[in-house]
PDB file of N, CA, C and O in Angstrom:
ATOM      1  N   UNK A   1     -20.084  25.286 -33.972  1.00  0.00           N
ATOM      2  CA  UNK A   1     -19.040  24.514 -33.294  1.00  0.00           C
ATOM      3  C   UNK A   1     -19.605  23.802 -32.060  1.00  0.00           C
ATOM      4  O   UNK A   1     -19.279  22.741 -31.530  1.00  0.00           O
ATOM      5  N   UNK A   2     -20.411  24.572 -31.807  1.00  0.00           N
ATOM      6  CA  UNK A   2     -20.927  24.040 -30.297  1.00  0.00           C
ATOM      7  C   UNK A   2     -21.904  22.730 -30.767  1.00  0.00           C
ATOM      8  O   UNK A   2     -21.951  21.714 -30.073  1.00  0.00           O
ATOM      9  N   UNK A   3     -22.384  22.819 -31.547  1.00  0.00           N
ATOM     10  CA  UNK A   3     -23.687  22.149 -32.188  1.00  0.00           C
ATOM     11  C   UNK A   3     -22.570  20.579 -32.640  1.00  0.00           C
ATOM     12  O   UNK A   3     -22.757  19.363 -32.609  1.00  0.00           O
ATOM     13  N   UNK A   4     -21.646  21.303 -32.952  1.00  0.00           N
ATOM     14  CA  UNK A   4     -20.614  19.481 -33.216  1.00  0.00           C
ATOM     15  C   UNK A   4     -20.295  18.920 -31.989  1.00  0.00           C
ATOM     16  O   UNK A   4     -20.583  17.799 -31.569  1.00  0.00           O
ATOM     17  N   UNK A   5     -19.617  19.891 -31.411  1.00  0.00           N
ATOM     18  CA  UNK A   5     -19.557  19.132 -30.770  1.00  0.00           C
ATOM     19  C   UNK A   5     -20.138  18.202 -29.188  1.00  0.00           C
ATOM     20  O   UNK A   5     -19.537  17.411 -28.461  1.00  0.00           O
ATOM     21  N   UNK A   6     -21.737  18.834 -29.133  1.00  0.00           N
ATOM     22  CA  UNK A   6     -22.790  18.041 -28.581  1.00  0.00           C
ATOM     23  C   UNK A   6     -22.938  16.923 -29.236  1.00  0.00           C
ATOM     24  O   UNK A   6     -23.140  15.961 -28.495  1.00  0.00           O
ATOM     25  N   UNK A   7     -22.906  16.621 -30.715  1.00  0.00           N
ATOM     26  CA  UNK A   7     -23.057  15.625 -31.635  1.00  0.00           C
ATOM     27  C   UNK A   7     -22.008  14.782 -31.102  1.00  0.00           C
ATOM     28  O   UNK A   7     -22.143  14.079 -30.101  1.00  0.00           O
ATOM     29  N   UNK A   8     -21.445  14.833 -31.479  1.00  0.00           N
ATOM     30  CA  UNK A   8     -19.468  14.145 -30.753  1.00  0.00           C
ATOM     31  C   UNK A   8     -20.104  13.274 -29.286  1.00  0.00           C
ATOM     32  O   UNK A   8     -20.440  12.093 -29.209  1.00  0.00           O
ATOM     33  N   UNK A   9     -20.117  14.411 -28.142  1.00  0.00           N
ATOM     34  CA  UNK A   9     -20.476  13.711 -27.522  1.00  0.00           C
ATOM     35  C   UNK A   9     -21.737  12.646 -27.323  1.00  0.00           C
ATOM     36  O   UNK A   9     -21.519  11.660 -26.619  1.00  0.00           O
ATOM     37  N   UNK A  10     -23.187  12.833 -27.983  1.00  0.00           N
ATOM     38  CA  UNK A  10     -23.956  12.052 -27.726  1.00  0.00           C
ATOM     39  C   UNK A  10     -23.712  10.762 -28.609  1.00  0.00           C
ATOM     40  O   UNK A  10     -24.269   9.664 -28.581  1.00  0.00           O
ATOM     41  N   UNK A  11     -22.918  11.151 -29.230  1.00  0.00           N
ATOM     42  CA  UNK A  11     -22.303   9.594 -30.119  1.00  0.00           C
ATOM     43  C   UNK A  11     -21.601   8.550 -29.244  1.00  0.00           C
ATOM     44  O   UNK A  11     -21.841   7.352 -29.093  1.00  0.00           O
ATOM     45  N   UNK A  12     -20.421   9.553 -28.574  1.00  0.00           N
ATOM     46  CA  UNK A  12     -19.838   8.885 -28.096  1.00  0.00           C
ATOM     47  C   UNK A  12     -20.054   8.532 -26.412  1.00  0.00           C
ATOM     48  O   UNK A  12     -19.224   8.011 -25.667  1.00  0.00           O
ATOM     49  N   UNK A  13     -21.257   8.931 -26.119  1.00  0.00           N
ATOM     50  CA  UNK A  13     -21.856   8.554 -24.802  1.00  0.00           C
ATOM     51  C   UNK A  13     -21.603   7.303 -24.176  1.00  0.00           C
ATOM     52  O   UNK A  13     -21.004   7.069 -23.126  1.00  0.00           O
ATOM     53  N   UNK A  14     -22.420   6.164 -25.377  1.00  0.00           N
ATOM     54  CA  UNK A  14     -22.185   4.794 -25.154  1.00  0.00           C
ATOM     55  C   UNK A  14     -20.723   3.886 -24.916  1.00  0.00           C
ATOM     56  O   UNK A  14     -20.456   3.033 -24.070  1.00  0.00           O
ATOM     57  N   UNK A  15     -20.007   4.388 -25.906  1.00  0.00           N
ATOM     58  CA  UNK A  15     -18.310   3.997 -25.040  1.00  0.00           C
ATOM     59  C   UNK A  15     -18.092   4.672 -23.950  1.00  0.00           C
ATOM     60  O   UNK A  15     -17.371   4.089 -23.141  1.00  0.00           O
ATOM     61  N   UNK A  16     -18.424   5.580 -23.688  1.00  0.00           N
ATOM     62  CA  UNK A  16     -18.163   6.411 -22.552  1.00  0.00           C
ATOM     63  C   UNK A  16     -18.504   5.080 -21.346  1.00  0.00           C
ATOM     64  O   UNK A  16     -17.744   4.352 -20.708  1.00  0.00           O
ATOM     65  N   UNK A  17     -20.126   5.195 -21.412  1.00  0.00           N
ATOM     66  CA  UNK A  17     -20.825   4.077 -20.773  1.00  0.00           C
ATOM     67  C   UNK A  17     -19.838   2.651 -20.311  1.00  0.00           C
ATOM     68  O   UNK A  17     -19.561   2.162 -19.216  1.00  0.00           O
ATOM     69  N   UNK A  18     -19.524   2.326 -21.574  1.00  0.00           N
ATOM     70  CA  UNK A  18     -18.722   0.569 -21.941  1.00  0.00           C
ATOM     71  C   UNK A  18     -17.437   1.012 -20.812  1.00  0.00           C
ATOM     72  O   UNK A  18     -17.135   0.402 -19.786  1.00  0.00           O
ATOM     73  N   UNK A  19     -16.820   2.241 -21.351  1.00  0.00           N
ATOM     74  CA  UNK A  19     -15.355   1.780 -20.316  1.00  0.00           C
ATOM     75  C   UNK A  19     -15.741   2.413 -18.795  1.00  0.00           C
ATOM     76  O   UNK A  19     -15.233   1.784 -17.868  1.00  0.00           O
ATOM     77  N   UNK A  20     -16.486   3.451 -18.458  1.00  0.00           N
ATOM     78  CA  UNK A  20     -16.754   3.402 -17.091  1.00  0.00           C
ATOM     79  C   UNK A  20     -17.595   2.043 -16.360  1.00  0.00           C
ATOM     80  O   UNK A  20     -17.694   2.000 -15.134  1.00  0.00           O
ATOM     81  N   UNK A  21     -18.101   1.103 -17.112  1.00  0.00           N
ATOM     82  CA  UNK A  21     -18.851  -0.032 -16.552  1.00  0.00           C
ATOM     83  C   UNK A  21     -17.352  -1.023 -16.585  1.00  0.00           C
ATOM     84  O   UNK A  21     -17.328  -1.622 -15.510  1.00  0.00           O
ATOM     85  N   UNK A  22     -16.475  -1.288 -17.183  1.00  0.00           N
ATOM     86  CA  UNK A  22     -15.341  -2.206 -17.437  1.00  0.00           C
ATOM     87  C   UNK A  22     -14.092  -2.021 -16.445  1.00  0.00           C
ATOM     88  O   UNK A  22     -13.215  -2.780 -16.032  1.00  0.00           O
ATOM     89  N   UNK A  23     -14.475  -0.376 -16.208  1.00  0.00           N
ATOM     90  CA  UNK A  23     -13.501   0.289 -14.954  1.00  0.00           C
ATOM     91  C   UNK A  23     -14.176  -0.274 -13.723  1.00  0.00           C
ATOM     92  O   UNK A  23     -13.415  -0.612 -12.816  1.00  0.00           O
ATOM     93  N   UNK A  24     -15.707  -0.461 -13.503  1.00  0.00           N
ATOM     94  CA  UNK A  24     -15.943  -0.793 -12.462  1.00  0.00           C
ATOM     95  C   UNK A  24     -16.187  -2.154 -11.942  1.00  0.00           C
ATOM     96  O   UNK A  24     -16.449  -2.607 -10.828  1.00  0.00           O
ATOM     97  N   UNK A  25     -16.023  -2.626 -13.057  1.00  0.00           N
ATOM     98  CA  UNK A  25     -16.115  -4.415 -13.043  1.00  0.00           C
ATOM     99  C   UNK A  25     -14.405  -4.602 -12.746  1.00  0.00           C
ATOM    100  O   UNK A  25     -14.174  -5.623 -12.099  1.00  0.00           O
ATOM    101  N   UNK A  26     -13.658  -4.111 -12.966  1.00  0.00           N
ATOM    102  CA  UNK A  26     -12.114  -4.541 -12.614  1.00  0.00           C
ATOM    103  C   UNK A  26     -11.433  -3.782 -11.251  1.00  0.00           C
ATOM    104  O   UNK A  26     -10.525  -4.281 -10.586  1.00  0.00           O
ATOM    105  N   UNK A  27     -11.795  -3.035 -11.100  1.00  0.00           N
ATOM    106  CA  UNK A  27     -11.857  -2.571  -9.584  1.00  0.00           C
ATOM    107  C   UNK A  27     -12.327  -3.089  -8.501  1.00  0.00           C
ATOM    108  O   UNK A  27     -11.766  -3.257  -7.418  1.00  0.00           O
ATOM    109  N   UNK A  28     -13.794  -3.435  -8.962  1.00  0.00           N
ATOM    110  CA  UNK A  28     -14.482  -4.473  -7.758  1.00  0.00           C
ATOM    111  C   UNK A  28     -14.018  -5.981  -7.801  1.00  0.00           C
ATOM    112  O   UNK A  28     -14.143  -6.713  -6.819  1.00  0.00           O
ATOM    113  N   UNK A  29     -13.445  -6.424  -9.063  1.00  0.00           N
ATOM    114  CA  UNK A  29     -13.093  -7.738  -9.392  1.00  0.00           C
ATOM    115  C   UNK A  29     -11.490  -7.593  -7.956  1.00  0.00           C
ATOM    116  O   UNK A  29     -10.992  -8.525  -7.324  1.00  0.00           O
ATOM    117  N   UNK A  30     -11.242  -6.601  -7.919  1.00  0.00           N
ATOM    118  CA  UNK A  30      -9.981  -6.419  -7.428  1.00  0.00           C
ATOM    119  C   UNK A  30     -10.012  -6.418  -5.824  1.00  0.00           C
ATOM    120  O   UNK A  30      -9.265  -7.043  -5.071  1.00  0.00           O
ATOM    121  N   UNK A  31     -10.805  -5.769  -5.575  1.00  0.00           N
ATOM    122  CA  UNK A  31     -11.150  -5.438  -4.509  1.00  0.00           C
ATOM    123  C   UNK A  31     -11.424  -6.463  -3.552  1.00  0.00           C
ATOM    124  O   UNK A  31     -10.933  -6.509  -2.424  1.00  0.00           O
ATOM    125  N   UNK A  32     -12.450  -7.514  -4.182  1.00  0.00           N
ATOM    126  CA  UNK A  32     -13.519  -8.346  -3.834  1.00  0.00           C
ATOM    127  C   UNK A  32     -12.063  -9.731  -3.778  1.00  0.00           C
ATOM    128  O   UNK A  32     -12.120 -10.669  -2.982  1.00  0.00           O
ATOM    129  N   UNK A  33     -11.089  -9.576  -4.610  1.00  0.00           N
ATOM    130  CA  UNK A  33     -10.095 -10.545  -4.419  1.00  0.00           C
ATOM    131  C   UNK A  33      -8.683 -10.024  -3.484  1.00  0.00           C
ATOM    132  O   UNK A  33      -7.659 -10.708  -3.484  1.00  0.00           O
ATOM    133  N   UNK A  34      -8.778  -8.905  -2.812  1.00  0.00           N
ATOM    134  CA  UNK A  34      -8.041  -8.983  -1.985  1.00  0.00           C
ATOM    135  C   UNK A  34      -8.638  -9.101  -0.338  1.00  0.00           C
ATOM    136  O   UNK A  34      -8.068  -9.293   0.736  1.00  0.00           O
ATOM    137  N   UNK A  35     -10.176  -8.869  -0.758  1.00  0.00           N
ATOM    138  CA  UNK A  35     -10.902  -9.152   0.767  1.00  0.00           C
ATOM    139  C   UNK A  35     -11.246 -10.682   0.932  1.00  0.00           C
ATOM    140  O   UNK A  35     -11.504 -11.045   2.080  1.00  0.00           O
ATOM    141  N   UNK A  36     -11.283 -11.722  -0.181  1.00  0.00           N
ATOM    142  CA  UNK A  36     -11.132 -13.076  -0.484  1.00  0.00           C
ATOM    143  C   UNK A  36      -9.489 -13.262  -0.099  1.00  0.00           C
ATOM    144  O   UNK A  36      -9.252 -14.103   0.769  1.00  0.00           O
ATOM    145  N   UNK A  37      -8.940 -12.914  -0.381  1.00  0.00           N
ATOM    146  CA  UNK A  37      -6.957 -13.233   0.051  1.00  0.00           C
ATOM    147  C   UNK A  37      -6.801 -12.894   1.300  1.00  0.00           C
ATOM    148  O   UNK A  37      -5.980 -13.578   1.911  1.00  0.00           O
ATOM    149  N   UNK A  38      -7.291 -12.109   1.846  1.00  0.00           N
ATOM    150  CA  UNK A  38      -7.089 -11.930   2.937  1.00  0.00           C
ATOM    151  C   UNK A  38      -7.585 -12.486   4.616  1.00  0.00           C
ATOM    152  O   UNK A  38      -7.022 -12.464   5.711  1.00  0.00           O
ATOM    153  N   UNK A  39      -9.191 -13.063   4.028  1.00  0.00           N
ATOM    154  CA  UNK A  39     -10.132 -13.382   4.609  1.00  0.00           C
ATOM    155  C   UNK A  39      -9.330 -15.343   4.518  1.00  0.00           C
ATOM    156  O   UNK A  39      -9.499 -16.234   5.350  1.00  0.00           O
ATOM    157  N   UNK A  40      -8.751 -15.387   3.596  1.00  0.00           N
ATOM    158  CA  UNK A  40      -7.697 -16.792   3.188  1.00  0.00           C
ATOM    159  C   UNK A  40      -6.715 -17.245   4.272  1.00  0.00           C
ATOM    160  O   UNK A  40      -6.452 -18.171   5.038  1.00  0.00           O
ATOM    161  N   UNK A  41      -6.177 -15.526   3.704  1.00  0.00           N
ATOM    162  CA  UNK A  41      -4.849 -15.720   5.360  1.00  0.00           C
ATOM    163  C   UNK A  41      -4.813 -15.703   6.253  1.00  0.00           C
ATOM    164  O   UNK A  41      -3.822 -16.182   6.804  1.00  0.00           O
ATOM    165  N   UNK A  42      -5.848 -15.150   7.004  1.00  0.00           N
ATOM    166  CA  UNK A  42      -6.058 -15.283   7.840  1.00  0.00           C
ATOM    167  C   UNK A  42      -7.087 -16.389   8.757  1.00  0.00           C
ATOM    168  O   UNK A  42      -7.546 -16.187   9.882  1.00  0.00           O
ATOM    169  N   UNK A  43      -7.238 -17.362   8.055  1.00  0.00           N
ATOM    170  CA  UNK A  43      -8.000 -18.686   8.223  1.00  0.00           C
ATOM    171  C   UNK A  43      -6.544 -19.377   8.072  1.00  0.00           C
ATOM    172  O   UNK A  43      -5.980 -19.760   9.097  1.00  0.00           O
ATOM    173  N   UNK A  44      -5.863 -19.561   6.680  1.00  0.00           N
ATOM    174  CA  UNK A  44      -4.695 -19.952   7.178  1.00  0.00           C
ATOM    175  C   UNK A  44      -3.511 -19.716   8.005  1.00  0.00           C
ATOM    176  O   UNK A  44      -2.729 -20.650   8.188  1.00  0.00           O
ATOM    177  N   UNK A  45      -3.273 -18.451   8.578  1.00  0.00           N
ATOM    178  CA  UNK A  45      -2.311 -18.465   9.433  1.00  0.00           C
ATOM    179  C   UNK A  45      -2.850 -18.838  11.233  1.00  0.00           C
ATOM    180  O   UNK A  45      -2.197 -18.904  12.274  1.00  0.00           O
ATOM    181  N   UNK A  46      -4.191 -19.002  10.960  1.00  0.00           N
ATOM    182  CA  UNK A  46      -4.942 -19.145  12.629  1.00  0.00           C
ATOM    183  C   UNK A  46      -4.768 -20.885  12.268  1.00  0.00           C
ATOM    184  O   UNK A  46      -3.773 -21.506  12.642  1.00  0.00           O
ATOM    185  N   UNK A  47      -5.630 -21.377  11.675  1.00  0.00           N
ATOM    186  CA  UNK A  47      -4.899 -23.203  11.236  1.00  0.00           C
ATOM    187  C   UNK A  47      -3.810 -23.290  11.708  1.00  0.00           C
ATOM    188  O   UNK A  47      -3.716 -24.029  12.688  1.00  0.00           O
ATOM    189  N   UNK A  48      -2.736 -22.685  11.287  1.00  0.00           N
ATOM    190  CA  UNK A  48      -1.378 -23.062  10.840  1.00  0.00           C
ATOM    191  C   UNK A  48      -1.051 -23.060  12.782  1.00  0.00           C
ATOM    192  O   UNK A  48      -0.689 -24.022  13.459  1.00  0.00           O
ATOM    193  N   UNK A  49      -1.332 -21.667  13.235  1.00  0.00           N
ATOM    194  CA  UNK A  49      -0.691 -21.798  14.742  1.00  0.00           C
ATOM    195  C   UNK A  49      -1.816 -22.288  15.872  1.00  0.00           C
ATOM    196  O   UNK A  49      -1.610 -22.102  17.071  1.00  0.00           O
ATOM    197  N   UNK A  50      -2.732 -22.777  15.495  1.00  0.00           N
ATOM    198  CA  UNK A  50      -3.617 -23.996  16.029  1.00  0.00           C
ATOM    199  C   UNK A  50      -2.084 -25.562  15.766  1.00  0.00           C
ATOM    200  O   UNK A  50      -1.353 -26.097  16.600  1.00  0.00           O
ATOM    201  N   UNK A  51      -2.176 -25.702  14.717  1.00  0.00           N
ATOM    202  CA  UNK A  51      -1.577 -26.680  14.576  1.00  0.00           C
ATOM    203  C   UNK A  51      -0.015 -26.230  15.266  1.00  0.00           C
ATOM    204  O   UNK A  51       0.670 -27.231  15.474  1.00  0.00           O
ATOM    205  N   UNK A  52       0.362 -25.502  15.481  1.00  0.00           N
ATOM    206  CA  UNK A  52       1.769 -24.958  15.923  1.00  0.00           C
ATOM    207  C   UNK A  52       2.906 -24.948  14.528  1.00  0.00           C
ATOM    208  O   UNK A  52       4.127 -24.799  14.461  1.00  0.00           O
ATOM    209  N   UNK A  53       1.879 -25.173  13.547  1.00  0.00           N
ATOM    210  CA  UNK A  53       3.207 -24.775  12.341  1.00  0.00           C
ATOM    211  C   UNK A  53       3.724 -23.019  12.338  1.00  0.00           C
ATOM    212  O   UNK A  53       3.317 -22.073  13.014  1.00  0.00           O
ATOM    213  N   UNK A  54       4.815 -23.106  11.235  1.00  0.00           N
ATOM    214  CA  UNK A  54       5.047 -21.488  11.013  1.00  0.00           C
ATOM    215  C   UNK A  54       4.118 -21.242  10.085  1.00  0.00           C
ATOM    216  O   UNK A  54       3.587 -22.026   9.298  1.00  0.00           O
ATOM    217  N   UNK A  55       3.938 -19.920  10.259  1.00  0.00           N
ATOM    218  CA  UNK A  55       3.171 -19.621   8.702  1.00  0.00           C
ATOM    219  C   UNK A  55       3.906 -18.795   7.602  1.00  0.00           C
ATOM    220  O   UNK A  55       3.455 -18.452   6.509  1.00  0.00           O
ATOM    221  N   UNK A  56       4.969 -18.585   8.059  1.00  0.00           N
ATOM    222  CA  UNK A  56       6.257 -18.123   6.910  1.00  0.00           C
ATOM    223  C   UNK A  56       6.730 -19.254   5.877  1.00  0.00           C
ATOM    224  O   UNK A  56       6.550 -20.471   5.926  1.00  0.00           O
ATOM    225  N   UNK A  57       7.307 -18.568   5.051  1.00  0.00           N
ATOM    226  CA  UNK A  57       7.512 -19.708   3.958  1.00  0.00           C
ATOM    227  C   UNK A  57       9.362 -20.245   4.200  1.00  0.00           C
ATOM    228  O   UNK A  57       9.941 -19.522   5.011  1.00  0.00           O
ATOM    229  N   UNK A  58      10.059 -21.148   3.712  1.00  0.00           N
ATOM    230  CA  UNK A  58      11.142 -21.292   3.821  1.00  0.00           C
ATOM    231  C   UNK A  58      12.407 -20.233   4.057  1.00  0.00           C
ATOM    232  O   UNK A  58      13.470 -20.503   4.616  1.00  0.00           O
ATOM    233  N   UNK A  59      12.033 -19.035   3.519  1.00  0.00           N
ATOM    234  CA  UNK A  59      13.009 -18.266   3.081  1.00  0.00           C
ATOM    235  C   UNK A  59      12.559 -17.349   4.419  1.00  0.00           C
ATOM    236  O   UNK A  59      13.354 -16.658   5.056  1.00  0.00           O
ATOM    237  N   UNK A  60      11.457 -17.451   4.648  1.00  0.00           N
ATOM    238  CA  UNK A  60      11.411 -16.117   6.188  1.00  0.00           C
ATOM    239  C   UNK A  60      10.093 -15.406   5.519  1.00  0.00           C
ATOM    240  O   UNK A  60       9.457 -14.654   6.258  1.00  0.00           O
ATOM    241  N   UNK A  61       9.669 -15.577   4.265  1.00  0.00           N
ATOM    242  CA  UNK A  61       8.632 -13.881   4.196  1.00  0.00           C
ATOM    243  C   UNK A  61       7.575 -14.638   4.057  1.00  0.00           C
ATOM    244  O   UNK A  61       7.911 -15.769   3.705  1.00  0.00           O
ATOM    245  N   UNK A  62       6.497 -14.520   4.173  1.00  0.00           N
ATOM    246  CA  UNK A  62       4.836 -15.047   4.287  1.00  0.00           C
ATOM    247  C   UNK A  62       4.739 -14.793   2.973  1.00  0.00           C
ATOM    248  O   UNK A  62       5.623 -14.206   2.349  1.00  0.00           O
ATOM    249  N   UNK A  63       3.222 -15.388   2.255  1.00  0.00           N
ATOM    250  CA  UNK A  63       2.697 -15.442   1.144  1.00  0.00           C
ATOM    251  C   UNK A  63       2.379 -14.002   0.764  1.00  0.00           C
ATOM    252  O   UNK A  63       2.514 -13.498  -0.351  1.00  0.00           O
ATOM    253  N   UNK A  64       1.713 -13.139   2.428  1.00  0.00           N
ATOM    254  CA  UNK A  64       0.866 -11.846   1.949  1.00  0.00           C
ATOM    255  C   UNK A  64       1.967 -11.229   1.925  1.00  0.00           C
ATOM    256  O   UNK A  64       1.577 -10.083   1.699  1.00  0.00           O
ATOM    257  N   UNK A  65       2.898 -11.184   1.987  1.00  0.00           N
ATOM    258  CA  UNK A  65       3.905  -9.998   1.498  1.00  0.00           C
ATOM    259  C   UNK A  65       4.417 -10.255   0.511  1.00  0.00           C
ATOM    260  O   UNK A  65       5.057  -9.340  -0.005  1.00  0.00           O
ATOM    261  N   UNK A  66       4.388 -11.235  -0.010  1.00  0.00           N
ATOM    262  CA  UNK A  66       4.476 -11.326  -2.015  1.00  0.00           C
ATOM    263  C   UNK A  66       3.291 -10.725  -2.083  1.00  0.00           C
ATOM    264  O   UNK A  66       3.290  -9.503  -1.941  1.00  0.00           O
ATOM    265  N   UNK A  67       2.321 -11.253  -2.257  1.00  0.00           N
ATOM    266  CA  UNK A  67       1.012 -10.424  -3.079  1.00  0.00           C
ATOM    267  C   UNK A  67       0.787  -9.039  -2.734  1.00  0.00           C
ATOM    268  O   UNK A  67       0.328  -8.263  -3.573  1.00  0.00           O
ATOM    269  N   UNK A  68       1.026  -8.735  -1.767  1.00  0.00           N
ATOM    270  CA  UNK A  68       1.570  -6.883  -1.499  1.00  0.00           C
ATOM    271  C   UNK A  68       2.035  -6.458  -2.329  1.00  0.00           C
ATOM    272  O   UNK A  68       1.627  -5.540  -3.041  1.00  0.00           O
ATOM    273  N   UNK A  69       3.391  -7.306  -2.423  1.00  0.00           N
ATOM    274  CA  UNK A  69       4.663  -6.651  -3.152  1.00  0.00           C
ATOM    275  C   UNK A  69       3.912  -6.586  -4.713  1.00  0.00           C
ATOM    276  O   UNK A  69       3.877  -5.700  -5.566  1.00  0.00           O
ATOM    277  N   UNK A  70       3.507  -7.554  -4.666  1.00  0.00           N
ATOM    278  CA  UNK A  70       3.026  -7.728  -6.486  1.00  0.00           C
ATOM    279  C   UNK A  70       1.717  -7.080  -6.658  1.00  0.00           C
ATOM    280  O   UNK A  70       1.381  -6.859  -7.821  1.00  0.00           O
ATOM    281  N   UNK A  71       0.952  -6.750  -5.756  1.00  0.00           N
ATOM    282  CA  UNK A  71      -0.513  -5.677  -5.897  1.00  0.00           C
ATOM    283  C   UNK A  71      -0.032  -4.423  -6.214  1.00  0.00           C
ATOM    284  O   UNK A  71      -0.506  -3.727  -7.112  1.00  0.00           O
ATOM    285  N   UNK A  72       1.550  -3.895  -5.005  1.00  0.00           N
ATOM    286  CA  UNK A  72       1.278  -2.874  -5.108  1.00  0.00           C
ATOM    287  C   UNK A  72       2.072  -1.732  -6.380  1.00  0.00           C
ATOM    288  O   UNK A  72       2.130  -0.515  -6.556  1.00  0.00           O
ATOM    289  N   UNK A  73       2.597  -2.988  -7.074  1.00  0.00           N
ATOM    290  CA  UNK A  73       2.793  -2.364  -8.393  1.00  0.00           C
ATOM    291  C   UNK A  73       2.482  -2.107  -9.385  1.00  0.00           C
ATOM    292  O   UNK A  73       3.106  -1.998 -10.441  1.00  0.00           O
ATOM    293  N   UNK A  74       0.744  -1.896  -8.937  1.00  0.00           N
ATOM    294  CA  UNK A  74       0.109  -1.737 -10.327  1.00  0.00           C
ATOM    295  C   UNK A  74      -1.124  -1.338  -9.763  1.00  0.00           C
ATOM    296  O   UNK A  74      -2.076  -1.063 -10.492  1.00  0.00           O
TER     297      UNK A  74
END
């Protein structure tokens, strides 16, 4: 039994491999785009009150608190 299932695993090593490399490509993909969004807003909200605009949107809530709202549900 033991002898299978070493077999089992050295088979299945290589997917093992595939989804821990796919986990870490979408994590850093993630990561790397909220330090890009952020590094955004904050170039645009320093613009914006250079220029003396608001940096809220019509309704009252800023851009980064949608993408909060929508990051942090998932």
């Amino acid at each position: 039994m033991m002898k299978l299932c070493l077999m089992l695993y050295t088979w299945m090593q290589p997917i093992f491999c595939w989804v821990d490399l796919c986990y870490l490509i979408m994590t850093w993909n993630i990561s790397l785009s909220i330090i890009l969004y952020h590094f955004i807003e904050v170039r645009r909200s320093t613009l914006c009150t250079l220029k003396g605009e608001s940096t809220t949107e019509a309704d009252g809530s800023s851009l980064g608190s949608k993408v909060n709202g929508f990051l942090s549900r998932y």
